[in-house]
HTML snippet that shows the backbone in 3Dmol.js (N, CA, C, O; Angstrom):
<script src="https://3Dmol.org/build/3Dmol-min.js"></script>
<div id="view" style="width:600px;height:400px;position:relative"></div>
<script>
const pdb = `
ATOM      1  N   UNK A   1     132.412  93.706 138.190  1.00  0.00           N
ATOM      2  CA  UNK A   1     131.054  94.225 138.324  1.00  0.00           C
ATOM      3  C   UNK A   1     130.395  93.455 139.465  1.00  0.00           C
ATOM      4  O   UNK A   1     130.151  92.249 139.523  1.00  0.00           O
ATOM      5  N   UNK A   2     130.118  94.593 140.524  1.00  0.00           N
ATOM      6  CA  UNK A   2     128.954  93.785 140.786  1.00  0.00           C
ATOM      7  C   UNK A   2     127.848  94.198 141.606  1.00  0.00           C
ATOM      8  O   UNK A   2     127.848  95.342 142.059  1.00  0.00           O
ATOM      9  N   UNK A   3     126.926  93.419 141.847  1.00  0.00           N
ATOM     10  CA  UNK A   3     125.432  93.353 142.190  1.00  0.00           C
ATOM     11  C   UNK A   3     125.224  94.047 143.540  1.00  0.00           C
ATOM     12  O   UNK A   3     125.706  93.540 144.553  1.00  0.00           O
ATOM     13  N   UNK A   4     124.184  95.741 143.618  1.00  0.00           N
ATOM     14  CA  UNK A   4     124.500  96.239 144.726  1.00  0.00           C
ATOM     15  C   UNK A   4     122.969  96.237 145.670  1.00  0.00           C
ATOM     16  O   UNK A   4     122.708  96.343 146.868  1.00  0.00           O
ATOM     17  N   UNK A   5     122.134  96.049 144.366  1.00  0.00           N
ATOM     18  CA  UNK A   5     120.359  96.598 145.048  1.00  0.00           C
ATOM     19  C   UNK A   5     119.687  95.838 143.650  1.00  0.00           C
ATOM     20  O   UNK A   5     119.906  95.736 142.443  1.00  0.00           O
ATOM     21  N   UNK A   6     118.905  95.471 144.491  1.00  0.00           N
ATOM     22  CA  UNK A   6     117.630  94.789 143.613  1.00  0.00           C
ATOM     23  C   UNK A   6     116.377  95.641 143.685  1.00  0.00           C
ATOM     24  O   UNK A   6     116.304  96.067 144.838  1.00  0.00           O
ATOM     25  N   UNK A   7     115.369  96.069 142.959  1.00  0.00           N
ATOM     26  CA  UNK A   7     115.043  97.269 142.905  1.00  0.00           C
ATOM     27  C   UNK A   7     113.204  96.436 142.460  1.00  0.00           C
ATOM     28  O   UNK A   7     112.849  96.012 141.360  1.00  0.00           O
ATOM     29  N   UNK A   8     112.562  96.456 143.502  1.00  0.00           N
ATOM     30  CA  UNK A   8     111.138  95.438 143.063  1.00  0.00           C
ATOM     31  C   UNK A   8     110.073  96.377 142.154  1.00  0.00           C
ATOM     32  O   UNK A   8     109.557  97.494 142.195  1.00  0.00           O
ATOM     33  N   UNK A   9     110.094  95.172 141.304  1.00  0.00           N
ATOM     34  CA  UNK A   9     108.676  96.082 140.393  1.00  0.00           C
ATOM     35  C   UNK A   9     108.338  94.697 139.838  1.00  0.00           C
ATOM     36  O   UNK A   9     109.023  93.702 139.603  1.00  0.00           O
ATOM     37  N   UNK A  10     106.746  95.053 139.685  1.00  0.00           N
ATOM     38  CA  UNK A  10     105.883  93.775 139.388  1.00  0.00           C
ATOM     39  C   UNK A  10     106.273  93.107 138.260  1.00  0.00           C
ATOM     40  O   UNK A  10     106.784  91.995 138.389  1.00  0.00           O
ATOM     41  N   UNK A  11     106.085  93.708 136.914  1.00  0.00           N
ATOM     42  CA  UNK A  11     107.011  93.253 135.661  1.00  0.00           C
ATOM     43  C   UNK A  11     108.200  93.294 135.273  1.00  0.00           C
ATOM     44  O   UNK A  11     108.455  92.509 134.359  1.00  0.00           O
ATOM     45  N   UNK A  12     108.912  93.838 135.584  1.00  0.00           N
ATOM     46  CA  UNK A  12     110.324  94.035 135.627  1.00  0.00           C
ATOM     47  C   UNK A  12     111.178  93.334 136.476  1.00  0.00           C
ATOM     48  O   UNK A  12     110.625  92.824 137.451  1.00  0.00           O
ATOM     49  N   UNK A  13     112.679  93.135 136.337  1.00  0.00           N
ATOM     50  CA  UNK A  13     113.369  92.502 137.065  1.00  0.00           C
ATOM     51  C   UNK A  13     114.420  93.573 137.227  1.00  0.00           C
ATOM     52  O   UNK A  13     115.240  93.745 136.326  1.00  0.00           O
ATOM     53  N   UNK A  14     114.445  94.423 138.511  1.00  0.00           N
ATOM     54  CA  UNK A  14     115.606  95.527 137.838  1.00  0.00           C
ATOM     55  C   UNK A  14     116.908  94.941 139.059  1.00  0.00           C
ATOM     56  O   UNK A  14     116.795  94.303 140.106  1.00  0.00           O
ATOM     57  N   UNK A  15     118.096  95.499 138.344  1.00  0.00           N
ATOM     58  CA  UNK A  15     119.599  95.286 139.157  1.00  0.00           C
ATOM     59  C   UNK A  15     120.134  96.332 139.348  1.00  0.00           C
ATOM     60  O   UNK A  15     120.015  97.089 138.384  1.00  0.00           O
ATOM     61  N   UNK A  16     120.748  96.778 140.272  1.00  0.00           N
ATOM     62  CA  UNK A  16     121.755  97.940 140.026  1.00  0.00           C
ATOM     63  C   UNK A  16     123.325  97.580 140.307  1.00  0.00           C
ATOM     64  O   UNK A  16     123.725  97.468 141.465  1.00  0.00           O
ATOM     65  N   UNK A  17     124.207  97.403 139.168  1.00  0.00           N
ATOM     66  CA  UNK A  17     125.277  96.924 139.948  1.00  0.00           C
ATOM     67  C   UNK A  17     126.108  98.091 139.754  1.00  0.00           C
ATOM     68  O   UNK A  17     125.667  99.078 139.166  1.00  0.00           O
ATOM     69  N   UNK A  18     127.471  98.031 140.286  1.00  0.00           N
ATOM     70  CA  UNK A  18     128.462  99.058 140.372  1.00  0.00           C
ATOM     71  C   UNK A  18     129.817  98.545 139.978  1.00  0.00           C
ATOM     72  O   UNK A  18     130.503  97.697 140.549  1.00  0.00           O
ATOM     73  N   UNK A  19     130.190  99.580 138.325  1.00  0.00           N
ATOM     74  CA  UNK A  19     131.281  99.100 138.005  1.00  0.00           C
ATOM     75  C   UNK A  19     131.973 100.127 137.400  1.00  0.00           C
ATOM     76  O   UNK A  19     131.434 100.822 136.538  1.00  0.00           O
ATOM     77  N   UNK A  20     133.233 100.315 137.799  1.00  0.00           N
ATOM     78  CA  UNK A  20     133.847 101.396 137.091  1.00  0.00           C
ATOM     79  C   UNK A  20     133.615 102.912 137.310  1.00  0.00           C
ATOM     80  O   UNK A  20     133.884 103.788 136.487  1.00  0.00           O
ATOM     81  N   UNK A  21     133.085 103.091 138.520  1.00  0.00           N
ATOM     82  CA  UNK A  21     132.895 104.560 138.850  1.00  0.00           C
ATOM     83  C   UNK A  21     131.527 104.712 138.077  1.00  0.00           C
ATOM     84  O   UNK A  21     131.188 105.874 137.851  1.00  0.00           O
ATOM     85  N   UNK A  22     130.846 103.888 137.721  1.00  0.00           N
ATOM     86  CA  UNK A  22     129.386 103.855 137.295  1.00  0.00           C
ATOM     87  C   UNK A  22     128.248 102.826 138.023  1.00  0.00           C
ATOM     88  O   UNK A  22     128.651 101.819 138.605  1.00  0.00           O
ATOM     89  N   UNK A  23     126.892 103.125 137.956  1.00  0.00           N
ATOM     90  CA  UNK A  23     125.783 102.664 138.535  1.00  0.00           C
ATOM     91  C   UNK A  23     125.570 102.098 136.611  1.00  0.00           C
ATOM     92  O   UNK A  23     125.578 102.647 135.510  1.00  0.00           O
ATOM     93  N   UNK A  24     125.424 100.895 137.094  1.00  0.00           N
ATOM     94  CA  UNK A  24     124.579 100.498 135.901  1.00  0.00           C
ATOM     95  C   UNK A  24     123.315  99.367 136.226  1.00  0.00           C
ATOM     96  O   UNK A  24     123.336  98.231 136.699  1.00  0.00           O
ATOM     97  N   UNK A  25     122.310 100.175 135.775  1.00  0.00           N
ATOM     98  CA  UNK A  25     120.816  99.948 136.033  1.00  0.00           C
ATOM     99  C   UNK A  25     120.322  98.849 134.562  1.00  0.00           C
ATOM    100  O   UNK A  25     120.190  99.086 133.361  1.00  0.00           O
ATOM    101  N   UNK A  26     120.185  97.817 135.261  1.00  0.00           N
ATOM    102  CA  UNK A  26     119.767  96.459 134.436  1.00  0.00           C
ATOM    103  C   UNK A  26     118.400  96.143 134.701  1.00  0.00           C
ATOM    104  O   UNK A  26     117.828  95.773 135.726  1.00  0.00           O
ATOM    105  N   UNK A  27     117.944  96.413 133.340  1.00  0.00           N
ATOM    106  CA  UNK A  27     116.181  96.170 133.414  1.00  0.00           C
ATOM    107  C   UNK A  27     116.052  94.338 132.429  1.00  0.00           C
ATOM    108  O   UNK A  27     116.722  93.889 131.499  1.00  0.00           O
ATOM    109  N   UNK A  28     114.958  93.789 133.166  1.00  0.00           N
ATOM    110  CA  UNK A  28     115.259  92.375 132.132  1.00  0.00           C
ATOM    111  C   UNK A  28     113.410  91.927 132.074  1.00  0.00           C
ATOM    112  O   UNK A  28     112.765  91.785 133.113  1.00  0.00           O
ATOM    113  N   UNK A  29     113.034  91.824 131.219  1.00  0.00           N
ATOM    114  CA  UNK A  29     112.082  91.515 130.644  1.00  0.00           C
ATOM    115  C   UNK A  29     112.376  90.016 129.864  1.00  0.00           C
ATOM    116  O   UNK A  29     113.055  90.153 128.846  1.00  0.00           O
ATOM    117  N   UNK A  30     111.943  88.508 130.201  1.00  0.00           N
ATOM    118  CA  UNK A  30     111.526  87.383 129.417  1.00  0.00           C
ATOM    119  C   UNK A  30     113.445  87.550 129.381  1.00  0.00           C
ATOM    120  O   UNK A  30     114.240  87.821 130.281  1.00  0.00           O
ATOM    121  N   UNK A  31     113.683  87.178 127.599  1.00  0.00           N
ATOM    122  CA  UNK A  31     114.796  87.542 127.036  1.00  0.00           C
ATOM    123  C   UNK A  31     115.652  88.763 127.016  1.00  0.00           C
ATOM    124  O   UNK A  31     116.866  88.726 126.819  1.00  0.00           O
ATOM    125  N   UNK A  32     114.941  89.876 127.236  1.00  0.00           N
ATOM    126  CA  UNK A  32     115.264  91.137 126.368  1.00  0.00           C
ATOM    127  C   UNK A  32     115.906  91.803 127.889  1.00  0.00           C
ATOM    128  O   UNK A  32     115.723  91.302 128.999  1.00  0.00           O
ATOM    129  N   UNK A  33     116.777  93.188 127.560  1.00  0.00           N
ATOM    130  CA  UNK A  33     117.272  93.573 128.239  1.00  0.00           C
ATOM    131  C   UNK A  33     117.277  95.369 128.135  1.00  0.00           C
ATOM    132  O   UNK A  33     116.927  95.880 127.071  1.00  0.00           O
ATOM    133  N   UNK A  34     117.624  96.096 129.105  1.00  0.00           N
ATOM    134  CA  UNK A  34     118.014  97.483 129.302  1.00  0.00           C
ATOM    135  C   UNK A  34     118.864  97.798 130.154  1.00  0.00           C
ATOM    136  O   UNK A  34     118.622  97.600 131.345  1.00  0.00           O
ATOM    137  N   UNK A  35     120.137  98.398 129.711  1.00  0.00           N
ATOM    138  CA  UNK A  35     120.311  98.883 130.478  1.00  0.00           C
ATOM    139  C   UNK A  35     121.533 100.360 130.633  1.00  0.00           C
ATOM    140  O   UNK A  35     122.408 100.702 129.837  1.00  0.00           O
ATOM    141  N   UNK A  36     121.137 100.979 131.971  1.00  0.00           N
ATOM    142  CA  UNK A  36     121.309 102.583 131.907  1.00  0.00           C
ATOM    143  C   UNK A  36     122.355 102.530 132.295  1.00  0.00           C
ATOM    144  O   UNK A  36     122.321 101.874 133.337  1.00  0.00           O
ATOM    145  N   UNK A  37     123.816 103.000 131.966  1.00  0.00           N
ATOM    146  CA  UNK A  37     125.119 103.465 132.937  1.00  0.00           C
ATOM    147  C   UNK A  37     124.867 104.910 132.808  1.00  0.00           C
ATOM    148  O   UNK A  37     124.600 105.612 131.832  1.00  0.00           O
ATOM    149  N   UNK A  38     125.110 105.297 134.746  1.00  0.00           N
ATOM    150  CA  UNK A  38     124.774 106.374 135.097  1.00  0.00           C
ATOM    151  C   UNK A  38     125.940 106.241 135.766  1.00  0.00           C
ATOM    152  O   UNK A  38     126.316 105.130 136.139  1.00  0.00           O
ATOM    153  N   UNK A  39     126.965 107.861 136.101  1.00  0.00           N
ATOM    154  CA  UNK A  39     128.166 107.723 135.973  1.00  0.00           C
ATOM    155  C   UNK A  39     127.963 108.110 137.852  1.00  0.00           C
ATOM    156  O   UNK A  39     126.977 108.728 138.253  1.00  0.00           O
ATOM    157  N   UNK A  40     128.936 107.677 138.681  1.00  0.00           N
ATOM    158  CA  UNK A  40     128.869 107.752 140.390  1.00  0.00           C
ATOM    159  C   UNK A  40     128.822 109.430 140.435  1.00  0.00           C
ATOM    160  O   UNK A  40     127.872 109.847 141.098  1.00  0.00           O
ATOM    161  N   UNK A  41     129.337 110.054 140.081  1.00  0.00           N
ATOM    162  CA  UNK A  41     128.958 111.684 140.545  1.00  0.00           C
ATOM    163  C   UNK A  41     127.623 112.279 139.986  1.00  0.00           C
ATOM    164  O   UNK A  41     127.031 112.959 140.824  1.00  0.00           O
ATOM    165  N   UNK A  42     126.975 112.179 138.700  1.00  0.00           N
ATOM    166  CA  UNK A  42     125.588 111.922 138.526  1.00  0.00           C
ATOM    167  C   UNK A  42     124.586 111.609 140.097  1.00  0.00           C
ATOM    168  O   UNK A  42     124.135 112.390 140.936  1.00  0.00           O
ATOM    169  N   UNK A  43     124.535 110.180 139.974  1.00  0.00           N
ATOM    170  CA  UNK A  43     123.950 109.629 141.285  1.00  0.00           C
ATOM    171  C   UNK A  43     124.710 109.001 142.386  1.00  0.00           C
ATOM    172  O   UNK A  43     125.624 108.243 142.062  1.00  0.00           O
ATOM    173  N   UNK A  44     124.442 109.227 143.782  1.00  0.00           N
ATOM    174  CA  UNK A  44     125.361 108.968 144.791  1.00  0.00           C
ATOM    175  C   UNK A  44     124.769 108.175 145.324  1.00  0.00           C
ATOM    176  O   UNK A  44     125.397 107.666 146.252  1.00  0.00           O
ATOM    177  N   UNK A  45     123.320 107.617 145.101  1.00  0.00           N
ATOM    178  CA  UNK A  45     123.045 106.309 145.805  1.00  0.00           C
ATOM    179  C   UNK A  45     121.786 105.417 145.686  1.00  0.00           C
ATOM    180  O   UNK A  45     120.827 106.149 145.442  1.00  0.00           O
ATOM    181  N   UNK A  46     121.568 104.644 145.733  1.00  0.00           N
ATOM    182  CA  UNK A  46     120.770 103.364 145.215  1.00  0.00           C
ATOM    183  C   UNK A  46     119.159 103.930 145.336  1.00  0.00           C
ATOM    184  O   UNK A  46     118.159 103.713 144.652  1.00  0.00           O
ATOM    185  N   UNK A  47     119.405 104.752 146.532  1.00  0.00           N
ATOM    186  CA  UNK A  47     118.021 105.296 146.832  1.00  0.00           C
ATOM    187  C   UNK A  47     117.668 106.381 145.615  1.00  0.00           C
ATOM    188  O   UNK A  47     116.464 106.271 145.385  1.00  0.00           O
ATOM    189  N   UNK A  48     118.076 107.061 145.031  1.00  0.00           N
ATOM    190  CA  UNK A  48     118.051 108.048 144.159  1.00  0.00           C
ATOM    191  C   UNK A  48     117.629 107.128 142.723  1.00  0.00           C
ATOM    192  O   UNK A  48     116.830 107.559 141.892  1.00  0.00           O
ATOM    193  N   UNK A  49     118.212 106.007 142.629  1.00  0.00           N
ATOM    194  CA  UNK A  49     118.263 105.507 141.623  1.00  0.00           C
ATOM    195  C   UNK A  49     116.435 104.839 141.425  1.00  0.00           C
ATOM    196  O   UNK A  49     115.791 104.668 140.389  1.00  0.00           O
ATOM    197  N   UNK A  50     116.021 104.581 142.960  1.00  0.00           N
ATOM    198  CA  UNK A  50     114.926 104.027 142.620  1.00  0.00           C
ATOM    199  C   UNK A  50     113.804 104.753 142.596  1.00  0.00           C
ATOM    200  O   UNK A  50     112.746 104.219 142.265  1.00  0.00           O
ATOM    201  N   UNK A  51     113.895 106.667 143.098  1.00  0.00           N
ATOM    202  CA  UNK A  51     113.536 107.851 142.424  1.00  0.00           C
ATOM    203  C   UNK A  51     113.192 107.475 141.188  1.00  0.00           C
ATOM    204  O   UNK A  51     112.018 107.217 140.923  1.00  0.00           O
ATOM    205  N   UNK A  52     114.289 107.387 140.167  1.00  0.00           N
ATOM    206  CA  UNK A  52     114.337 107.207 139.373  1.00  0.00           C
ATOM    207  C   UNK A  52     113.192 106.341 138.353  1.00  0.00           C
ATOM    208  O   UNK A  52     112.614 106.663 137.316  1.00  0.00           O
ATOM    209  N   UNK A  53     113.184 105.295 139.058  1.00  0.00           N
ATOM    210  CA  UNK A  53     112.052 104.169 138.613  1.00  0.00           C
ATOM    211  C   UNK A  53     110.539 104.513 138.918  1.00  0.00           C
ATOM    212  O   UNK A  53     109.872 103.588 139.383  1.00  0.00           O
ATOM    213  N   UNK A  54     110.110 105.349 138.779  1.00  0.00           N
ATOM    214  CA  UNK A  54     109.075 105.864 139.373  1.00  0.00           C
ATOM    215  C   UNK A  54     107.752 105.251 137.917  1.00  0.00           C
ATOM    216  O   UNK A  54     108.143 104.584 136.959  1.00  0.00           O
ATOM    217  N   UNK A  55     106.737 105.539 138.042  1.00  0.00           N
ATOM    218  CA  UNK A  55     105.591 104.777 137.224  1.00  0.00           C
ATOM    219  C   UNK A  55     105.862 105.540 135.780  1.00  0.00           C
ATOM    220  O   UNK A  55     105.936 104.783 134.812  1.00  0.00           O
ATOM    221  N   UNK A  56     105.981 106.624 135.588  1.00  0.00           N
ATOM    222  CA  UNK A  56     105.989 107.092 134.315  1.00  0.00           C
ATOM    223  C   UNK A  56     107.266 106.589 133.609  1.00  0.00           C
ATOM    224  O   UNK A  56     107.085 106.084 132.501  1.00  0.00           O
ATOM    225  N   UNK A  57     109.041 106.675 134.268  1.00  0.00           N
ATOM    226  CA  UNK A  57     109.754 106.016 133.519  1.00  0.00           C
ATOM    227  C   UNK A  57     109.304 104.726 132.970  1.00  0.00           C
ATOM    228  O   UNK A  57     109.202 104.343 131.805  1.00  0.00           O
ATOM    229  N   UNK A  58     108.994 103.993 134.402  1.00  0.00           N
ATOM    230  CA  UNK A  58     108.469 102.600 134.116  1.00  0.00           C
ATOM    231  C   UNK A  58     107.787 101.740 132.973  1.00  0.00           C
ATOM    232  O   UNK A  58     107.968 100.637 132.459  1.00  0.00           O
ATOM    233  N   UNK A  59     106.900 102.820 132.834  1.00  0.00           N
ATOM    234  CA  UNK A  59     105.708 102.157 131.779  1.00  0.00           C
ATOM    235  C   UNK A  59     106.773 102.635 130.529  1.00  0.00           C
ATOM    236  O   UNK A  59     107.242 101.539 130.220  1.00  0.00           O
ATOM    237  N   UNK A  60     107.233 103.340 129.896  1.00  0.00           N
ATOM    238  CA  UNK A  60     108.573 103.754 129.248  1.00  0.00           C
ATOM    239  C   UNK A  60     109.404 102.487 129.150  1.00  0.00           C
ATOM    240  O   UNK A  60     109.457 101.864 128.089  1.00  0.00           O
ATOM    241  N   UNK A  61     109.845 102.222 129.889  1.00  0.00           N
ATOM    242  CA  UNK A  61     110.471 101.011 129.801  1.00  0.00           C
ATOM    243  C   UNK A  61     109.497 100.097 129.184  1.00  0.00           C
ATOM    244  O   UNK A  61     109.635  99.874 127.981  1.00  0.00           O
ATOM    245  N   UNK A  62     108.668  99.611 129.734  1.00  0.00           N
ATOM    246  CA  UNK A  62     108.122  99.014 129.659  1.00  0.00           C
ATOM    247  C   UNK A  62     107.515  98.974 127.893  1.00  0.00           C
ATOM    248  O   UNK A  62     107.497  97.934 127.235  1.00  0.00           O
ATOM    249  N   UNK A  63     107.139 100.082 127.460  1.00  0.00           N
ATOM    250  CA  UNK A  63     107.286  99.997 125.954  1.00  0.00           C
ATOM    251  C   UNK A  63     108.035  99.851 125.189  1.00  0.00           C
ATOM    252  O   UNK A  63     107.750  99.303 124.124  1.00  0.00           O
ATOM    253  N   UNK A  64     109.372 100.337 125.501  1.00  0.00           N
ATOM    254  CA  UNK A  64     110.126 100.051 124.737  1.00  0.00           C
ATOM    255  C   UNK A  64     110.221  98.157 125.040  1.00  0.00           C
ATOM    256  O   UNK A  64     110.074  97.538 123.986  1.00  0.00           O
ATOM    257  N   UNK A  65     110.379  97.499 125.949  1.00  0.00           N
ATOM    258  CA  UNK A  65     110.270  96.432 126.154  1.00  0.00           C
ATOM    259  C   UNK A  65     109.074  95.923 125.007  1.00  0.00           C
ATOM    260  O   UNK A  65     109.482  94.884 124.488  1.00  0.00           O
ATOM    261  N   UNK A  66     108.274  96.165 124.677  1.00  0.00           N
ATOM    262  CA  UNK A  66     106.944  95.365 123.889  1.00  0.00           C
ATOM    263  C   UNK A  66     107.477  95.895 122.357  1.00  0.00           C
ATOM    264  O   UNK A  66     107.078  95.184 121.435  1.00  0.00           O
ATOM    265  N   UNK A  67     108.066  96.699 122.091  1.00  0.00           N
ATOM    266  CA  UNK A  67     108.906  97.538 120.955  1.00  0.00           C
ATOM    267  C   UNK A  67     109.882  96.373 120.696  1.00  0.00           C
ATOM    268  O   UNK A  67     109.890  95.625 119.719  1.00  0.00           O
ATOM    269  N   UNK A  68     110.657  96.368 121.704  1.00  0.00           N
ATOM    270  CA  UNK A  68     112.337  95.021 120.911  1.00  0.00           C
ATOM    271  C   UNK A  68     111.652  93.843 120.619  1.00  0.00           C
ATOM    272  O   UNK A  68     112.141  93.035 119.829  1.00  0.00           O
ATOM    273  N   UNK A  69     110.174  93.577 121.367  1.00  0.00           N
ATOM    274  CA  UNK A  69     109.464  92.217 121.023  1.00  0.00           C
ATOM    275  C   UNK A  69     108.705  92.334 119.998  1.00  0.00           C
ATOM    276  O   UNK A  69     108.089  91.332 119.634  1.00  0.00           O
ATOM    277  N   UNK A  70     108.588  93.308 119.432  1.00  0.00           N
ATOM    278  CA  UNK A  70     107.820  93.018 118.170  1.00  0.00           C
ATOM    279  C   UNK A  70     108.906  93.263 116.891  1.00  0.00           C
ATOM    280  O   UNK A  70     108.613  92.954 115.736  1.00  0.00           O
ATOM    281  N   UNK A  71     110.121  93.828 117.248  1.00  0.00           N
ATOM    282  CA  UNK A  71     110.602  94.124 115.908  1.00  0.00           C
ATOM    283  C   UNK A  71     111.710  92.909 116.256  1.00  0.00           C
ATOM    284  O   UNK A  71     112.672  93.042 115.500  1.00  0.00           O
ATOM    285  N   UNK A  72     111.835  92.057 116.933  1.00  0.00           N
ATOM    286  CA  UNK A  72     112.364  90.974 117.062  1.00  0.00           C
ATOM    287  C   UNK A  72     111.495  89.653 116.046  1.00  0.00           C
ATOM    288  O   UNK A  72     111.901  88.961 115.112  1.00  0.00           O
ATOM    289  N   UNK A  73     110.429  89.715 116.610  1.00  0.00           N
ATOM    290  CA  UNK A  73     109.026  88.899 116.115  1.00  0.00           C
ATOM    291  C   UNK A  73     109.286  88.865 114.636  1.00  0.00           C
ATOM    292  O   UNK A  73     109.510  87.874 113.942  1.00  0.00           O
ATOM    293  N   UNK A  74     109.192  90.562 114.156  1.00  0.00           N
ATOM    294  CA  UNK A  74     109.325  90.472 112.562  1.00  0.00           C
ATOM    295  C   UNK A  74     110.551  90.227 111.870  1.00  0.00           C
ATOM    296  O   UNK A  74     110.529  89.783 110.722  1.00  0.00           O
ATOM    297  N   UNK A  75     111.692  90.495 112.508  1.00  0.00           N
ATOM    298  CA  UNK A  75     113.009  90.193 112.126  1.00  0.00           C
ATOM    299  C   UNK A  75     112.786  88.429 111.762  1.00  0.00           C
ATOM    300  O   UNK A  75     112.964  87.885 110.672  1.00  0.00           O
ATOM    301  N   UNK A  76     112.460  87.957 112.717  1.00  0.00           N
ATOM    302  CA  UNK A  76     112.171  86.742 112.597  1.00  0.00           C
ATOM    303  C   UNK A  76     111.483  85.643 111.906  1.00  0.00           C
ATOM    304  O   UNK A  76     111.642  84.487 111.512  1.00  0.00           O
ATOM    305  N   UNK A  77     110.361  86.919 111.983  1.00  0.00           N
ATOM    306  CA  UNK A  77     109.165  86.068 110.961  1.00  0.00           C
ATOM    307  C   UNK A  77     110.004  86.146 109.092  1.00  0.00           C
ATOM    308  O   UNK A  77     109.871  85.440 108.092  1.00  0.00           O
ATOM    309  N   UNK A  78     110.874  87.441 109.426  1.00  0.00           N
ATOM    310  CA  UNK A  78     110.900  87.533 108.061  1.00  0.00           C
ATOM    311  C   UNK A  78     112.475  86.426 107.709  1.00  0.00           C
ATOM    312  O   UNK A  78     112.401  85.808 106.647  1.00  0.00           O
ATOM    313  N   UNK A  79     113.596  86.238 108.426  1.00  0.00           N
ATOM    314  CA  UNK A  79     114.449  85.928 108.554  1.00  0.00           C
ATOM    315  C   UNK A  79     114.221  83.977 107.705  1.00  0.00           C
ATOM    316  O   UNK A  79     114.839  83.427 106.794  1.00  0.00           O
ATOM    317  N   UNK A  80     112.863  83.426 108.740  1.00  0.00           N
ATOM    318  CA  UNK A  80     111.917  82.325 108.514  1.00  0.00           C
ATOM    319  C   UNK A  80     111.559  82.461 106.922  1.00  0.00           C
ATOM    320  O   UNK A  80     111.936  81.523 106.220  1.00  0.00           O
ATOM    321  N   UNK A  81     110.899  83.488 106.314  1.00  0.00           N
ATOM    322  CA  UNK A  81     110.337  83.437 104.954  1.00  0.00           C
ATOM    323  C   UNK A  81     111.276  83.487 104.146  1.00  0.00           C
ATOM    324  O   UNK A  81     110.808  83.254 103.031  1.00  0.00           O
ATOM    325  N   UNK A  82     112.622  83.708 104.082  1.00  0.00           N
ATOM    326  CA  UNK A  82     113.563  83.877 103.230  1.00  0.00           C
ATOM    327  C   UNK A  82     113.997  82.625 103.259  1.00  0.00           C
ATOM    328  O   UNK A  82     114.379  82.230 102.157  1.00  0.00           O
ATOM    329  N   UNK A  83     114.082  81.802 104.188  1.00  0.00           N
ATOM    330  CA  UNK A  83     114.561  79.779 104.528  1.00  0.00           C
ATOM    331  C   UNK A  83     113.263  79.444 103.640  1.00  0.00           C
ATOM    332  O   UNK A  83     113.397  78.397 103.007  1.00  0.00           O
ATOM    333  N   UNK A  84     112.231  79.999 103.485  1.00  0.00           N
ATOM    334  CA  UNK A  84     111.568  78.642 102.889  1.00  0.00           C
ATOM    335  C   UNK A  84     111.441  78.833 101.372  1.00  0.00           C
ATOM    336  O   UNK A  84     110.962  77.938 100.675  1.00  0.00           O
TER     337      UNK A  84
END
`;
const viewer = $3Dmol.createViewer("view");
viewer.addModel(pdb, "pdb");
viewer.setStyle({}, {cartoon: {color: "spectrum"}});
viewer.zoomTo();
viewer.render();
</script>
């Protein structure tokens, strides 16, 4: 695998690397992670991909991102109340 385009957005950290006859699109938030394998005949190039990232997916992401952090939070909180 590896690392083809770095893809800038203010909150996000996105990657696109290329492995296996696939684009796989790595979103990284803090800890948490996303990410899309999109197969090479699908999309043919990095530029398309950042089409892709446009404000409405984004904020999408971006919820689901505040989504794995809260049901992480409670996994946790509750994981904690069962130790004590």
């Amino acid at each position: 695998m590896r690392i083809i385009a770095t893809i800038p957005h203010p909150r996000i950290k996105i990657s696109v690397f290329q492995m296996n006859a696939k684009f796989l699109l790595k979103m990284e938030a803090g800890p948490y992670e996303q990410t899309y394998k999109i197969q090479e005949d699908e999309i043919t190039s990095v530029e398309q991909l950042e089409r892709i990232c446009n404000e409405e997916f984004m904020n999408t992401v971006i919820r689901r991102f505040e989504s794995m952090m809260n049901d992480f939070e409670k996994a946790l909180g509750a994981a904690q109340e069962r130790q004590a």
